[in-house]
MARBA-3410 file (N, C-alpha, C, O; in Angstrom, 1 decimal):
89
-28.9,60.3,-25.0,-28.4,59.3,-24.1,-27.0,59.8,-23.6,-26.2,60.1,-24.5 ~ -26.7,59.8,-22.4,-25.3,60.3,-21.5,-24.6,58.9,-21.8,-24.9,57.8,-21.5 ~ -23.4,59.6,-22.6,-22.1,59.2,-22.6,-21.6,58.4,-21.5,-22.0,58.6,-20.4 ~ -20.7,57.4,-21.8,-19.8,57.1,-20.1,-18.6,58.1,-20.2,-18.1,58.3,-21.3 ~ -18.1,58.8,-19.3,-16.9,59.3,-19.9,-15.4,58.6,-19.8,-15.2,57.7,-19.0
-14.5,59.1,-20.5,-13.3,58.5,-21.2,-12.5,58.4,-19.4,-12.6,58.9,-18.3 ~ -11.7,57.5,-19.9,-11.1,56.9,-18.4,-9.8,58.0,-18.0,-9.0,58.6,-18.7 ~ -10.2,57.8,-16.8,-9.2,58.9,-16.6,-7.6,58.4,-16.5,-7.3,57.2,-16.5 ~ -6.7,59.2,-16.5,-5.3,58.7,-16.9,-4.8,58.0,-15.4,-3.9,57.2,-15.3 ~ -5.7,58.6,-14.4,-4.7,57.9,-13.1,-5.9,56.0,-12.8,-5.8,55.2,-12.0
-6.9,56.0,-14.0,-7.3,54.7,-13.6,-6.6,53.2,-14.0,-6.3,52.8,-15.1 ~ -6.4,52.9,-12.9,-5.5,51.5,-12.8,-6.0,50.3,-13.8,-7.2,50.3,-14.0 ~ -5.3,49.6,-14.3,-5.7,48.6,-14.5,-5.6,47.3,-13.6,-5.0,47.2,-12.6 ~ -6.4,46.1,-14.4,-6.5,45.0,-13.9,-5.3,44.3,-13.8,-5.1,43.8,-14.9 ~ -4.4,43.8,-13.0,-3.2,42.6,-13.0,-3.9,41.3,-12.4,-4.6,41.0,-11.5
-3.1,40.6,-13.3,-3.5,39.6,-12.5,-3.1,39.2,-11.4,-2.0,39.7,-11.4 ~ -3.4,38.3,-9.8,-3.3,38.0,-8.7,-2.1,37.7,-8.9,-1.9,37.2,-10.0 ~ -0.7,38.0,-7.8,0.2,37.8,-7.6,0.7,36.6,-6.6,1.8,35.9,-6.5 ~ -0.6,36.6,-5.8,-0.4,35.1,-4.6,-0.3,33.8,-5.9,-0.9,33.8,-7.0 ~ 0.5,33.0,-5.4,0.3,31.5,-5.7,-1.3,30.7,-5.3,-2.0,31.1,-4.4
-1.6,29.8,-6.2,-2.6,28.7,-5.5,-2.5,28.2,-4.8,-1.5,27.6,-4.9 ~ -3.1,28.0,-3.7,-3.2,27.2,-2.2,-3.2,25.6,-2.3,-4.1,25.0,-2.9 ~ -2.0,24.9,-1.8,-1.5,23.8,-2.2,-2.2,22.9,-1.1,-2.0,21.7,-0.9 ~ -2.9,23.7,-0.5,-3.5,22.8,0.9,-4.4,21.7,0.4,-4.3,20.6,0.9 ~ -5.3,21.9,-0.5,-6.3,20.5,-1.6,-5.3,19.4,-1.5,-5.5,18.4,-0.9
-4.1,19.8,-2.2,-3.7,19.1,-2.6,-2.6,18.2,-1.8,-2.2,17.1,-2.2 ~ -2.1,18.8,-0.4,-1.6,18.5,0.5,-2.6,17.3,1.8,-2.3,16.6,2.8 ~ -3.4,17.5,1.3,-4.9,16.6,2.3,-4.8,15.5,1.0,-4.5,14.4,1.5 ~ -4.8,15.5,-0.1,-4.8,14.7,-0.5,-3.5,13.6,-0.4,-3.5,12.5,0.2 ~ -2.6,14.3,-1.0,-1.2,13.2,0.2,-0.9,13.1,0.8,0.2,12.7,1.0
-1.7,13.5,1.8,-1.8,12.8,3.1,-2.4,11.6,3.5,-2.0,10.7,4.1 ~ -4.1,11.9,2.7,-5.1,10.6,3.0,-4.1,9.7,1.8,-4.2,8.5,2.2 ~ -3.3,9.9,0.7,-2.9,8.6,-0.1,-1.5,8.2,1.1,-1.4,7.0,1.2 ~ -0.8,8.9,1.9,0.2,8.2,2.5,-0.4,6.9,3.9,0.0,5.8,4.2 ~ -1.7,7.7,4.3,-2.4,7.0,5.0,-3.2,5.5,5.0,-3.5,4.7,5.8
-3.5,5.7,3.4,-3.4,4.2,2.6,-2.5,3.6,2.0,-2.8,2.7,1.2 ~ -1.4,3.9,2.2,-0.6,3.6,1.6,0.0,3.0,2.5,0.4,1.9,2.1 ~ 0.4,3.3,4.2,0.3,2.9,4.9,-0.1,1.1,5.7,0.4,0.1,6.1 ~ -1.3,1.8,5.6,-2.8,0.6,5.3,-2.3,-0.2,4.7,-2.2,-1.2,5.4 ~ -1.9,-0.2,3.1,-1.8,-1.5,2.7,-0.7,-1.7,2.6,-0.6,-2.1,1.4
0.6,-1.8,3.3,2.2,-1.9,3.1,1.6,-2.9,5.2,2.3,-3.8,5.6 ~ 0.7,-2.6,5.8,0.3,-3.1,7.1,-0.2,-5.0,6.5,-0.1,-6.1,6.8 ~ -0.7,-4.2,5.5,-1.7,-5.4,5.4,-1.0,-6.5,4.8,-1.1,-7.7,5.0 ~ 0.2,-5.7,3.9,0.8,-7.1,2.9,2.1,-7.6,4.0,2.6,-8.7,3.8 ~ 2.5,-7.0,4.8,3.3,-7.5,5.8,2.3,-9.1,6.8,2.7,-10.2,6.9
1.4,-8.6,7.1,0.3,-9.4,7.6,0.3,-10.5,6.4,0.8,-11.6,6.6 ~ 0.0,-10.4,5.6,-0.2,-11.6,4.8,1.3,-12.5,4.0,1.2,-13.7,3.8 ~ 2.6,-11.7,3.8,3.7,-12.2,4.1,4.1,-13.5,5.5,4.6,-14.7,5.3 ~ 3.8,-13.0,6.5,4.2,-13.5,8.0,3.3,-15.2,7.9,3.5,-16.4,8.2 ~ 2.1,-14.3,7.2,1.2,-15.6,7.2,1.5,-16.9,6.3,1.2,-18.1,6.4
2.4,-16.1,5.1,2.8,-16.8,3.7,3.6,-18.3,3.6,3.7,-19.2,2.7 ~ 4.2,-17.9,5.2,5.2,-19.0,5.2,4.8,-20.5,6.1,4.2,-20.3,7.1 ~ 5.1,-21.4,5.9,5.2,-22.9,6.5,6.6,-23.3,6.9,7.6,-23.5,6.2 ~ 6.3,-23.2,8.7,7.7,-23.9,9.5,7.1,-25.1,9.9,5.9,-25.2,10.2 ~ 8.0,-26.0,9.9,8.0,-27.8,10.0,8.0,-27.5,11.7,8.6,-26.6,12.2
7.3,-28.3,12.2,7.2,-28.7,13.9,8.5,-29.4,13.9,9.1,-29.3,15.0 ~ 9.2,-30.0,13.0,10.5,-30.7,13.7,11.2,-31.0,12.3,10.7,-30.8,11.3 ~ 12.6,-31.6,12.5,13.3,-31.8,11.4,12.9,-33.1,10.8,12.2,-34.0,11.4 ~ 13.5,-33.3,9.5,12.6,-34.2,8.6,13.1,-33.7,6.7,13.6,-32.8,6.0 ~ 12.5,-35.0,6.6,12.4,-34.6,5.0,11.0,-34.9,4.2,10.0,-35.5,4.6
11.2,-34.2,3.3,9.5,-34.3,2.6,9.2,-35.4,2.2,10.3,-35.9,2.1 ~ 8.3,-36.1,1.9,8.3,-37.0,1.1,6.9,-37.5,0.2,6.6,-38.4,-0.5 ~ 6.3,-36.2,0.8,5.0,-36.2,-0.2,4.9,-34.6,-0.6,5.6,-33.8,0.0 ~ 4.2,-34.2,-1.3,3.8,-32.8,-1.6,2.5,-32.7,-2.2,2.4,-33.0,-3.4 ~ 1.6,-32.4,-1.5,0.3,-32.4,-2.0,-0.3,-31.0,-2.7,-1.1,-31.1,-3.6
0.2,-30.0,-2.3,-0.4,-28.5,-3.4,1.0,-28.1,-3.9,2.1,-28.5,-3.7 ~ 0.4,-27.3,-4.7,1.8,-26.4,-5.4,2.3,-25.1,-5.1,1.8,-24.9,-3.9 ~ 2.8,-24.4,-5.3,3.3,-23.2,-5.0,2.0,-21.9,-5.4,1.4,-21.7,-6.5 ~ 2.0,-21.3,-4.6,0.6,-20.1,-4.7,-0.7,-20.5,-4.8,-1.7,-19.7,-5.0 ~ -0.7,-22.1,-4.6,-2.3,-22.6,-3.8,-2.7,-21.9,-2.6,-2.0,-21.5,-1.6
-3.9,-21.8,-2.8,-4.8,-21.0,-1.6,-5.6,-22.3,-0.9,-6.5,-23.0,-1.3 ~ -4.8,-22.3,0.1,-5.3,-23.4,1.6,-5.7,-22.9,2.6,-5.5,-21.7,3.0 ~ -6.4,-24.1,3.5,-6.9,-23.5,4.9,-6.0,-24.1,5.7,-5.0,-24.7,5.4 ~ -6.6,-23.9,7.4,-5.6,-24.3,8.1,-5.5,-25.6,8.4,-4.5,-26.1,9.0 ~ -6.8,-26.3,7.7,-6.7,-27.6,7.4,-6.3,-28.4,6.4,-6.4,-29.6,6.6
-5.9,-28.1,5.4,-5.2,-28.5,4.4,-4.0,-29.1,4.7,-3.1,-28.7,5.3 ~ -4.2,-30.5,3.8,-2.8,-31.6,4.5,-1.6,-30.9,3.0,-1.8,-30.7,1.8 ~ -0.8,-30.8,3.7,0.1,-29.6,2.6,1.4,-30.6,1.8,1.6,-30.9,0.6 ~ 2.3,-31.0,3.0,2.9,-32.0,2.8,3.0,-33.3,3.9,2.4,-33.3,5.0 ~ 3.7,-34.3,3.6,4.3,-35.1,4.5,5.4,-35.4,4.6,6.0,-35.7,3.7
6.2,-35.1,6.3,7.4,-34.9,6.6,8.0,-36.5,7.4,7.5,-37.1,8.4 ~ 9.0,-36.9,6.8,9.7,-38.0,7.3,10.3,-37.6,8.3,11.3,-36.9,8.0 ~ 10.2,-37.8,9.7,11.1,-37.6,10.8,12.3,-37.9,10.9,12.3,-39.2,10.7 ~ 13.5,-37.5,11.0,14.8,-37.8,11.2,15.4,-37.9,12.7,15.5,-37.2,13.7 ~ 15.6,-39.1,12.3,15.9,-39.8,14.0,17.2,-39.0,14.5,18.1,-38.8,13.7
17.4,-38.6,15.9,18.4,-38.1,16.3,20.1,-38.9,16.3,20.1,-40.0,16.8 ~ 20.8,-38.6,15.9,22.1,-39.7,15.4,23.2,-39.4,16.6,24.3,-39.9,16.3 ~ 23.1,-38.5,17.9,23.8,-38.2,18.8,23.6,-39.1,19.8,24.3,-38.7,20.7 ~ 22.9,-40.1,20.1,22.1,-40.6,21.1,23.5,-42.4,21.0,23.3,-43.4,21.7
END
């Protein structure tokens, strides 16, 4: 059986790759997270704006029917407001 023969002195060896890994995976990926991230910084603004109750006129409370972080609709009787008569008149 033929021999392999012995390596010759000018055969190179193996190094390992000198490029860096391609950061592009990883750059698509924060991208699509900034893009939802986005998304939902849209959405909790939207539900902030919605969070709040302004009075149609001045007044004082004088009933309070839910509590704070109840989930109501747009019919829901929330409070009752005593009108304050104008005192410039």
């Amino acid at each position: 059986m033929p021999r392999a023969p012995p390596p010759s002195s000018s055969a190179t060896l193996l190094s390992p790759p000198t490029n860096k890994p391609s950061r592009a995976p990883v750059q698509g990926y924060e991208a699509n997270l900034d893009v939802h991230a986005q998304t939902a910084v849209g959405v909790i603004e939207v539900t902030l704006t919605e969070a709040f109750l302004h009075a149609p006129s001045d007044g004082v409370v004088s009933a309070k029917y839910i509590d704070p972080g109840a989930m109501v609709s747009a019919s829901t009787k929330i409070v009752q407001i005593i009108l304050r008569m104008n005192s410039s008149s």
